[in-house]
C-alpha positions as a Markdown table, in Angstrom:
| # | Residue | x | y | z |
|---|---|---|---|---|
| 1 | Unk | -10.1 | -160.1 | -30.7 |
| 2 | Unk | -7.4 | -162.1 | -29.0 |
| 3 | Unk | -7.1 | -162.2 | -25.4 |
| 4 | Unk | -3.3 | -160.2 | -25.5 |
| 5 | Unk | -4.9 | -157.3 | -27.6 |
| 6 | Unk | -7.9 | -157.1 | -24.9 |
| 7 | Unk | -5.4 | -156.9 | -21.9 |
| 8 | Unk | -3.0 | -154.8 | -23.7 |
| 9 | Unk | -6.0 | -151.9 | -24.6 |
| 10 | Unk | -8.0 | -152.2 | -21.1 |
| 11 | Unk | -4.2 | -152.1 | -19.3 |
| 12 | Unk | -3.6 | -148.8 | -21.6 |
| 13 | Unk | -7.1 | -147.5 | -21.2 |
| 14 | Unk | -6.7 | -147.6 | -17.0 |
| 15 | Unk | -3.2 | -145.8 | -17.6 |
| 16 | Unk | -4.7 | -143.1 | -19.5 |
| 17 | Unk | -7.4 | -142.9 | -17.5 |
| 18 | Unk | -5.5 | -142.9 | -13.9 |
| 19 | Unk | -3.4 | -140.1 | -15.4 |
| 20 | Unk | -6.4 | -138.4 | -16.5 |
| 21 | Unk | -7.7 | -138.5 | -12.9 |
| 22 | Unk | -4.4 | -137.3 | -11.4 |
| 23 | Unk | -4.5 | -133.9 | -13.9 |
| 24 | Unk | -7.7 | -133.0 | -12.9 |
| 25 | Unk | -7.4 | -133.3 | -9.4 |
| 26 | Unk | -3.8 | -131.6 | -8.8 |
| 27 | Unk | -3.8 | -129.0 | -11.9 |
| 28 | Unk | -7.2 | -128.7 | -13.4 |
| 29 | Unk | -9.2 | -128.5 | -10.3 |
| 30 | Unk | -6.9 | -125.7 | -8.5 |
| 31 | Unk | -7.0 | -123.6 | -11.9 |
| 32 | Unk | -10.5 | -123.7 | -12.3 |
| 33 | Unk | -10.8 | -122.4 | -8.2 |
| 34 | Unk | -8.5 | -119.3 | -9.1 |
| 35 | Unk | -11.0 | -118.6 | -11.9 |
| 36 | Unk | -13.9 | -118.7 | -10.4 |
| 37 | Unk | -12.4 | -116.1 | -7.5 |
| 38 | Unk | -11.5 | -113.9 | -10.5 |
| 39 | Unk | -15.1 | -113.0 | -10.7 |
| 40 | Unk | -16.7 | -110.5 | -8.4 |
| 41 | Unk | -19.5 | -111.9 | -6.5 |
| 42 | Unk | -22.9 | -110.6 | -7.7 |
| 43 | Unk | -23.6 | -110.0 | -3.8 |
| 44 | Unk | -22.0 | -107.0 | -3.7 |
| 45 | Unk | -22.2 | -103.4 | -1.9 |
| 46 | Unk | -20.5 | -100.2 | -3.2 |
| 47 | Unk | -19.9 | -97.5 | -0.6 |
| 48 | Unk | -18.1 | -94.0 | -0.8 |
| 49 | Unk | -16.2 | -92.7 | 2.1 |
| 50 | Unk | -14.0 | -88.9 | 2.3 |
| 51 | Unk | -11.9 | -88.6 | 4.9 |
| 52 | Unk | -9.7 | -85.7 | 5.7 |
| 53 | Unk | -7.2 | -84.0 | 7.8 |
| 54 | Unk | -5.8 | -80.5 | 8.9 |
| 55 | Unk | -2.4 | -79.4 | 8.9 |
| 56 | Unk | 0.0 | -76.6 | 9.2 |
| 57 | Unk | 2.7 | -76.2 | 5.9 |
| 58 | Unk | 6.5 | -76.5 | 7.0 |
| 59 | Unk | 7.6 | -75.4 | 3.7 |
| 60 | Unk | 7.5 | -72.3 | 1.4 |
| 61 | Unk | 8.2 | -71.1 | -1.5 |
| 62 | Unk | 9.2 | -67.5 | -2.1 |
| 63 | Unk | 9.8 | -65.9 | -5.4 |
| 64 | Unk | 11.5 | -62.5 | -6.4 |
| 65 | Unk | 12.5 | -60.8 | -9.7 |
| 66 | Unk | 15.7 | -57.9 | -9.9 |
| 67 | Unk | 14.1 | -56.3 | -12.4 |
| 68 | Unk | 16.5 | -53.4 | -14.8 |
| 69 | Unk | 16.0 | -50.5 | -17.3 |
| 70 | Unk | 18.4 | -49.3 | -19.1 |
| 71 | Unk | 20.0 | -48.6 | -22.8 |
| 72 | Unk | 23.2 | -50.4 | -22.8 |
| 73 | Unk | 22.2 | -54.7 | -22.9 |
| 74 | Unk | 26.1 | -55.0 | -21.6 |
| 75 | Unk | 25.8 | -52.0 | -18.6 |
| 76 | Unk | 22.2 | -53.5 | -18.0 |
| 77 | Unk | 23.2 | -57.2 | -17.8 |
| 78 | Unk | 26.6 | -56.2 | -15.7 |
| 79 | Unk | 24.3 | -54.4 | -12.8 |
| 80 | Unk | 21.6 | -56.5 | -12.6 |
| 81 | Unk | 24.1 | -59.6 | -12.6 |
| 82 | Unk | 25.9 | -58.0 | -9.6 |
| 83 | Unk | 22.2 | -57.4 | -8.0 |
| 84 | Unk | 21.2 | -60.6 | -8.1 |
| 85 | Unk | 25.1 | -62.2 | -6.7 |
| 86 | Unk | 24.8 | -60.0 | -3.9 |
| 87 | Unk | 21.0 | -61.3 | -2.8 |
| 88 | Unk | 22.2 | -65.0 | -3.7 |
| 89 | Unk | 24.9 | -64.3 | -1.2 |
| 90 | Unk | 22.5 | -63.3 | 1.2 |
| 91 | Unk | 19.7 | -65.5 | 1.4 |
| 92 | Unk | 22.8 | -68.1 | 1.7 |
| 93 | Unk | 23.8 | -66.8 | 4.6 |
| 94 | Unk | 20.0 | -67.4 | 6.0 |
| 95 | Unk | 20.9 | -71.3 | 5.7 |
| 96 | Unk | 19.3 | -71.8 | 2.5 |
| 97 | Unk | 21.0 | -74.5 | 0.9 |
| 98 | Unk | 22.2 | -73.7 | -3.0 |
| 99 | Unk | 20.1 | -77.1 | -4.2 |
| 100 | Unk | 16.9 | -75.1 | -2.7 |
| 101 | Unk | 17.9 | -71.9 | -4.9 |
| 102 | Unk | 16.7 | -71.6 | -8.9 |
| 103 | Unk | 17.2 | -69.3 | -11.5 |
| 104 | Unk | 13.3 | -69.3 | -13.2 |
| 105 | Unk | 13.5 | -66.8 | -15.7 |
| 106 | Unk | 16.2 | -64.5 | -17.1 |
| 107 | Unk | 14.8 | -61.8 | -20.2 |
| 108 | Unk | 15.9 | -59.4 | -21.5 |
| 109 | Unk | 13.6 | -57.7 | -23.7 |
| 110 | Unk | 13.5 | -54.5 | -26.0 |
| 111 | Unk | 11.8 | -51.6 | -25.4 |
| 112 | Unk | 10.0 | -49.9 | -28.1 |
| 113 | Unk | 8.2 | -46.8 | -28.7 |
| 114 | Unk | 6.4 | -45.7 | -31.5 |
| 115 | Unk | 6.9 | -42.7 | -34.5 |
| 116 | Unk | 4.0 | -41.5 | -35.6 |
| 117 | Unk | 5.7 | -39.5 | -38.2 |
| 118 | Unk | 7.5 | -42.6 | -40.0 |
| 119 | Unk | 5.0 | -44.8 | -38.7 |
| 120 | Unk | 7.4 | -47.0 | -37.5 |
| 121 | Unk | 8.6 | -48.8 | -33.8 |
| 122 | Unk | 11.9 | -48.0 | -32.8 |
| 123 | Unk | 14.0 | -49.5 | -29.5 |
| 124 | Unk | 14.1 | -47.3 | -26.6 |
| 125 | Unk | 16.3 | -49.1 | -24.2 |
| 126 | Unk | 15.9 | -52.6 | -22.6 |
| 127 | Unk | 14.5 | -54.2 | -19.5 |
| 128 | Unk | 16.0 | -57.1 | -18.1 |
| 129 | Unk | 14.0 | -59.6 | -15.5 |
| 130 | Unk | 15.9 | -62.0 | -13.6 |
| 131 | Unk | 13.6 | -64.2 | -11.7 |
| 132 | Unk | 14.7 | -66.4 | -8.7 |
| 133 | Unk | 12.7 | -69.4 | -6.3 |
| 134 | Unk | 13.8 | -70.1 | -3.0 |
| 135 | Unk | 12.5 | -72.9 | -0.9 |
| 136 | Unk | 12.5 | -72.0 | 2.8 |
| 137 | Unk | 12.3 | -75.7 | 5.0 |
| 138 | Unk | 12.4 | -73.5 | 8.4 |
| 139 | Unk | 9.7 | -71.1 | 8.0 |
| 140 | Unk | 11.5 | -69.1 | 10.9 |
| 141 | Unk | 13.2 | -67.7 | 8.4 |
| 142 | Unk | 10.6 | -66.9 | 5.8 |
| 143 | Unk | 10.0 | -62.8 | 7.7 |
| 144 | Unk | 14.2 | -62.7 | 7.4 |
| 145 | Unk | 14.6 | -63.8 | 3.7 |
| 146 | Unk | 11.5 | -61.3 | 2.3 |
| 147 | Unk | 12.6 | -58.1 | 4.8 |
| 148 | Unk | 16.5 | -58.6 | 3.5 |
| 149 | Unk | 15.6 | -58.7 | -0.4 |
| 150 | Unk | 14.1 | -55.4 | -1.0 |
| 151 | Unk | 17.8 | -52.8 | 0.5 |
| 152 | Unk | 20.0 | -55.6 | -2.4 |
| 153 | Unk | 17.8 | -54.4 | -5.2 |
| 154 | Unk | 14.9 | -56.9 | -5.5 |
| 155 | Unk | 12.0 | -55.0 | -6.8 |
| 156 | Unk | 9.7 | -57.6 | -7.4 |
| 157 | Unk | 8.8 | -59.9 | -4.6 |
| 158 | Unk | 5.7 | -62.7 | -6.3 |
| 159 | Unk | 4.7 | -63.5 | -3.1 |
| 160 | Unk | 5.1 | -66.6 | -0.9 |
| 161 | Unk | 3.3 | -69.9 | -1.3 |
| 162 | Unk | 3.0 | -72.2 | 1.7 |
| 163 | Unk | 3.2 | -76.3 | 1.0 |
| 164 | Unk | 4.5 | -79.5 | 3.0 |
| 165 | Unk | 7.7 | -80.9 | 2.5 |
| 166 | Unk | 6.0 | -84.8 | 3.0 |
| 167 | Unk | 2.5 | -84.6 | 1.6 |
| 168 | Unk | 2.2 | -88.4 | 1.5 |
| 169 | Unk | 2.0 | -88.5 | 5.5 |
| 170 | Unk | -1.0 | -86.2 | 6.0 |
| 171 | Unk | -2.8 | -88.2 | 2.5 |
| 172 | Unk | -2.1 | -91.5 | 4.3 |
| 173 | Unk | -4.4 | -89.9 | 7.3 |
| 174 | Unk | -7.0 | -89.1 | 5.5 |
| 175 | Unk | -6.6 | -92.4 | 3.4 |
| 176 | Unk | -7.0 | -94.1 | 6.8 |
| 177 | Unk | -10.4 | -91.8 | 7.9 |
| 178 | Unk | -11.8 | -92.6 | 4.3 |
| 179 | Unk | -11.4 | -96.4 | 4.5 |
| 180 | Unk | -13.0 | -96.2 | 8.7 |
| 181 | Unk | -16.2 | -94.3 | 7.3 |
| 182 | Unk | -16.3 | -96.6 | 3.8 |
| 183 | Unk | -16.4 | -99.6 | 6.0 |
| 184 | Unk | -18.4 | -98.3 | 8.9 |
| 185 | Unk | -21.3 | -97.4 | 6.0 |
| 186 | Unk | -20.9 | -100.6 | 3.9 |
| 187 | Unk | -21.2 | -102.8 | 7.3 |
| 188 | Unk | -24.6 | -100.7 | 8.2 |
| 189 | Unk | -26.2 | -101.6 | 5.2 |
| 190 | Unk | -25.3 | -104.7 | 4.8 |
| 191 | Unk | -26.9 | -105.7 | 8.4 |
| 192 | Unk | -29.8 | -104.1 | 7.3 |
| 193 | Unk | -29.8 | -106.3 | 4.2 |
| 194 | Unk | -30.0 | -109.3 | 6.9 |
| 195 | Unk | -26.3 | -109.5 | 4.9 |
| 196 | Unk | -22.6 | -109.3 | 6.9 |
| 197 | Unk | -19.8 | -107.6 | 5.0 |
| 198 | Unk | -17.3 | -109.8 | 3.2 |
| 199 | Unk | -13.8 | -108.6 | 1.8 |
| 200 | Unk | -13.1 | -105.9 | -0.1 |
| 201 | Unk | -13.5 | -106.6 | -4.4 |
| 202 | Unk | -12.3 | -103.5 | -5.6 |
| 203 | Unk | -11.1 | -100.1 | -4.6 |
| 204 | Unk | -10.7 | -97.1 | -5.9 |
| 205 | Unk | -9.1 | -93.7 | -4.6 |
| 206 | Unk | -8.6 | -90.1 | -5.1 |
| 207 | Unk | -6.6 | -87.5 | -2.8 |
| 208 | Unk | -6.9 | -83.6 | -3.2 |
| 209 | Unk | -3.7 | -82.0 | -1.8 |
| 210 | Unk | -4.7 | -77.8 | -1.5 |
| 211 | Unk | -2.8 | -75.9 | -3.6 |
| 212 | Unk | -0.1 | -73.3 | -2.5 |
| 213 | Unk | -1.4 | -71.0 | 0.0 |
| 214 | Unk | -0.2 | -67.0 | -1.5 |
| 215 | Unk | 1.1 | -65.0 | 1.2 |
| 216 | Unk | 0.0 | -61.2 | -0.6 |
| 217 | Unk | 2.8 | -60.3 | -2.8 |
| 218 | Unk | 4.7 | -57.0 | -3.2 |
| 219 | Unk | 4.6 | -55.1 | -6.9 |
| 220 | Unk | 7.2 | -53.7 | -8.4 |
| 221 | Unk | 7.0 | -49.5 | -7.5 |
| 222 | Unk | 6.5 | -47.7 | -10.7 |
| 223 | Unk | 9.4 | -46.7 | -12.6 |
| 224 | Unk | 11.6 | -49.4 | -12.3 |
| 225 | Unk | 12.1 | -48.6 | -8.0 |
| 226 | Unk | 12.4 | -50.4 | -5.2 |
| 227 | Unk | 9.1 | -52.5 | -4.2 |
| 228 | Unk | 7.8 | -51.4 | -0.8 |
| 229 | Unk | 8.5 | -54.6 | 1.2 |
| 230 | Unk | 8.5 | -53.5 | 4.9 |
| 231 | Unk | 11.8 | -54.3 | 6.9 |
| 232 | Unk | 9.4 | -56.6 | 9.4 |
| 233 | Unk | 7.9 | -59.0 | 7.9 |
| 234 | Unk | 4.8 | -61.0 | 9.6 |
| 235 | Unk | 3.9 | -64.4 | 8.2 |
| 236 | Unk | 1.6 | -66.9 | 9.1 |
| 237 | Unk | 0.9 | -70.2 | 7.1 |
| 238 | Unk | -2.1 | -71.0 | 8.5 |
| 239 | Unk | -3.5 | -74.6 | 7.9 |
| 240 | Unk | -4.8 | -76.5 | 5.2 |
| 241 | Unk | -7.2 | -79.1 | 4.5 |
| 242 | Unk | -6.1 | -82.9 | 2.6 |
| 243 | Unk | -9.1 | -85.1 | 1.2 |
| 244 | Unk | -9.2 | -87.9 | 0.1 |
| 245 | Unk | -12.1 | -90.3 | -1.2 |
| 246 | Unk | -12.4 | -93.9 | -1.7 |
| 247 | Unk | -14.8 | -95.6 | -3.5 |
| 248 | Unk | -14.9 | -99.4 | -2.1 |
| 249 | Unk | -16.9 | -102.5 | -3.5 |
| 250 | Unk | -17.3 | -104.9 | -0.9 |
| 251 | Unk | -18.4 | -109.1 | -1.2 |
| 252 | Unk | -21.8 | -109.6 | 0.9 |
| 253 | Unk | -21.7 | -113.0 | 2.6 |
């Protein structure tokens, strides 16, 4: 092989080869390190941890029905209608802004009744149910909302159901007791593994949030009358109790 060729192959060859270097040292290498972190260590310790905190509602929810018998759908609508303006007006003027104030149900329904002799079901009159929610923020004004619905013609009072306006807050808490006692348990065993506690692999969570508390609800009185929802109201919302468990997956160094 002539001398040029020789030079010209072993001068490529070295190129190749410096370049070569340079790729696995700058890219390669670096890749390869993020890959290999990618995999949980096979030293590992899974622990469980619940923690939990109490607190007192600021919000609830109060629902209440004008419920209406009568034969005329057009008389029927027109009273109930000027019922339910008159307790919208009112629970207003208790600072209840209109964006916290929903219509959830408006039916008017037949009422039947049965012929024996032509064996047949014939309409009676109607009954219409107009069904409101109200959010109360201030629950100083829950006992003045439910003692004022009753003299407007609200015959149907579902009850009230305390919640929190910010649940997120009080779920952080118990995140934050959940994670101490995870840790706390995870670090105990692994000293008693001769082991100490690395970083956290993997985590996994799950927050309970009670549901609404029912303050006892008032029926409708039979017949269609007013429901029996005393002037004075007492209400208390107690507390409730949010969870939340973690299950963590820790490295063991």
């Amino acid at each position: 092989m002539p001398n040029n060729i020789k030079e010209w192959f072993w001068g490529t060859f070295t190129v190749l080869l410096v370049v070569i270097v340079v790729i696995l040292i700058f890219f390669v290498t670096p890749m390869l390190g993020q890959f290999a972190h990618s995999f949980t260590s096979s030293r590992t310790i899974t622990v469980t941890g619940q923690g939990m905190t109490v607190a007192t509602p600021d919000e609830a929810d109060i629902s209440f029905s004008v419920v209406s018998q009568g034969t005329s759908p057009d008389a029927l609508t027109s009273d109930n209608n000027n019922k339910m303006s008159a307790v919208m007006q009112f629970v207003s003027s208790q600072g209840i802004a209109s964006s916290d104030i929903q219509t959830t149900n408006y039916d008017l329904e037949p009422n039947y009744s049965y012929d024996k002799t032509t064996q047949r079901n014939y309409i009676t009159g109607y009954t219409l149910t107009q069904t409101v929610q109200v959010k109360v923020r201030d629950l100083a004004n829950v006992a003045a909302v439910l003692g004022g619905l009753t003299p407007l013609g609200v015959n149907q009072v579902g009850g009230v159901n305390f919640t929190f306006q910010n649940p997120d807050e009080f779920v952080a808490i118990a995140r934050g007791d959940a994670m101490t006692k995870a840790t706390q348990e995870a670090s105990e065993l692994a000293a008693e593994a001769g082991a100490s506690l690395g970083p956290a692999v993997t985590i996994q969570e799950s927050y309970g949030l009670p549901g609404p508390q029912p303050y006892p609800a008032y029926a409708m009185a039979s017949g269609g009358g007013t429901a029996a929802v005393p002037s004075t109201v007492s209400v208390a919302p107690g507390t409730q109790t949010v969870t939340d468990n973690v299950t963590v997956t820790y490295e063991l160094q």
